[in-house]
C-alpha positions in Angstrom: 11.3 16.7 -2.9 14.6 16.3 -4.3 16.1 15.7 -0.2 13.7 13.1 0.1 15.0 11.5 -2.7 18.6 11.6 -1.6 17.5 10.2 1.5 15.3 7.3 0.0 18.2 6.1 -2.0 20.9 6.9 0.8 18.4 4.4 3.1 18.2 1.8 0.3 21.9 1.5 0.5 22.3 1.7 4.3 19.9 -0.9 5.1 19.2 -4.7 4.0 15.6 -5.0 1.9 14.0 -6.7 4.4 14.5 -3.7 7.0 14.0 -0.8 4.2 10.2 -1.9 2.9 8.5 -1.8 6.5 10.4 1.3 7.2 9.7 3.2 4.4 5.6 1.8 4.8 5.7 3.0 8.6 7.1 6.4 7.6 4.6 7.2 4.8 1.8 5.8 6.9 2.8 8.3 10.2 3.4 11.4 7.3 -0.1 10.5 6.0 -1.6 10.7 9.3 -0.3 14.3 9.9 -1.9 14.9 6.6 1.6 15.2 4.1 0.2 12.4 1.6 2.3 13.8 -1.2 5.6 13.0 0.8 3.5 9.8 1.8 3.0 8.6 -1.7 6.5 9.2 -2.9 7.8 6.8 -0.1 5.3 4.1 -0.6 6.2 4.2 -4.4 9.7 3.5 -3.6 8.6 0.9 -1.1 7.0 -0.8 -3.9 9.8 -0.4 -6.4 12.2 -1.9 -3.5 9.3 -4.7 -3.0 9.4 -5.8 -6.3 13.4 -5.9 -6.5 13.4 -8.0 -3.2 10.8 -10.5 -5.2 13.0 -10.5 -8.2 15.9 -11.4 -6.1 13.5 -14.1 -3.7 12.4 -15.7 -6.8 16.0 -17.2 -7.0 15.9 -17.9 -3.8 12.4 -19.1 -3.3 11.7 -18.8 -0.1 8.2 -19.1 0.7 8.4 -16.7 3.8 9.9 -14.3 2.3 7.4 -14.2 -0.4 5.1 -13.8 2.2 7.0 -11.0 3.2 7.3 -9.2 0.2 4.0 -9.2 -1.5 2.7 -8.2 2.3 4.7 -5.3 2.1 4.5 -4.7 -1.2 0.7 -4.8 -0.7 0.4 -2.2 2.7 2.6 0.0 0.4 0.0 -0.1 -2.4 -2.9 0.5 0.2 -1.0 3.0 1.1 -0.8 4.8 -2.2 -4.5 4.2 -2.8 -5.6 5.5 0.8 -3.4 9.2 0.2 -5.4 9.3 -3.2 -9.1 8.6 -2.2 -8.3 11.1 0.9 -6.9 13.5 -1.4 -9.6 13.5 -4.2 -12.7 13.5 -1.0 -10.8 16.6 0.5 -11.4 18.5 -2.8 -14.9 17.2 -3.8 -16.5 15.3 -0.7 -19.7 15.0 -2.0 -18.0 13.3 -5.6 -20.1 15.8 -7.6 -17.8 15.8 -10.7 -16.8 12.8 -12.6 -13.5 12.6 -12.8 -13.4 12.0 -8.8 -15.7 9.4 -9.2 -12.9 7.9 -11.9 -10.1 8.4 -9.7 -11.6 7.0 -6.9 -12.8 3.8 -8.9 -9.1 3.6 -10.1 -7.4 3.9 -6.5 -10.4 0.7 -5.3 -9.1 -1.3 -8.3 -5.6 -0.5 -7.4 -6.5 -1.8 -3.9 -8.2 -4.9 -6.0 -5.3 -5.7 -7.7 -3.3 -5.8 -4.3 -5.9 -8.1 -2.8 -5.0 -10.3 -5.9 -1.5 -10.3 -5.2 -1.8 -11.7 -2.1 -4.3 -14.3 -3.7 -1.9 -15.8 -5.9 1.5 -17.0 -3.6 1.6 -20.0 -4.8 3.9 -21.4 -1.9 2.1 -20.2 1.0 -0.7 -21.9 2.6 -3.9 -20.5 3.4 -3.1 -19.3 6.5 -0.4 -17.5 5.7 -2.2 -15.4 2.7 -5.3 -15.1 4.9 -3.2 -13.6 7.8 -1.1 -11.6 5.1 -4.8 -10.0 3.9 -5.8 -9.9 7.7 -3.1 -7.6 8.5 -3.0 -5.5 5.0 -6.3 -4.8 5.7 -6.0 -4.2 9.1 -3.7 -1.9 9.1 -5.3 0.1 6.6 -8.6 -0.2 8.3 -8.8 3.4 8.8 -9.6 4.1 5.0 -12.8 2.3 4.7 -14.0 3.5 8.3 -13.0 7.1 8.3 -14.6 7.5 4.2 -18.1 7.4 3.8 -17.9 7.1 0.1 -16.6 3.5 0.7 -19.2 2.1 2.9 -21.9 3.0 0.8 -19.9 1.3 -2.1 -19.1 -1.6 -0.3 -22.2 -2.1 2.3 -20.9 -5.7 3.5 -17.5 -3.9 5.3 -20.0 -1.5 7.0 
């Protein structure tokens, strides 16, 4: 863990925000396909830690684009988290016999809530830009709610 540190902070010096975030998102999302979600959840965290110092630093600037672009990255980074979890706690008890999966796996959907909300309130952007922002966040994270059984039976209108 500690080289994947080095490089995460080595990468967020190297390279401009704007290139880091979707880098770091595509890398946890093709580790978390070949099933190392640990390594996949450090590296969206840091994507999320980087989003929310590029918004700290766009909110002087104001730029409504790249608001866009930051709360949309910020928000496939959070998926992202919240997808590694749920597969993680249905690949130890996949029929959620025990409680405490259930309330791990209502906390990851109300993390994914709260992302959905982020996108929700830009201010600056119109509505086509947030509903193409949750278009693709969802989109790209499609995978979680098709592959999971658990989450269509929870959410019977995405089934």
């Amino acid at each position: 863990m500690e080289q994947i540190n080095i490089f995460l902070y080595w990468a967020e010096l190297k390279l401009p925000a704007n290139e880091t975030v979707p880098l770091f998102n595509s890398s946890a999302q093709q580790l978390s396909e070949m099933g190392e979600r640990t390594v996949a959840k450090i590296i969206y965290q840091r994507a999320v830690d980087l989003a929310v110092k590029t918004s700290e630093s766009s909110e002087r600037s104001s730029a409504s684009a790249s608001a866009v672009f930051v709360v949309k990255n910020k928000v496939q980074a959070i998926y992202g988290i919240a997808s590694c979890e749920i597969k993680d706690l249905l690949e130890l008890d996949p029929s959620v016999k025990y409680p405490n999966t259930l309330k791990h796996l209502l906390a990851s959907l109300r993390q994914i809530q709260r992302a959905m909300d982020l996108i929700l309130s830009i201010e600056d952007a119109g509505e086509f830009q947030a509903t193409s922002c949750i278009c693709c966040c969802v989109f790209s994270h499609i995978h979680l709610t098709l592959e999971q059984p658990l989450l269509i039976h929870a959410t019977p209108s995405l089934a």
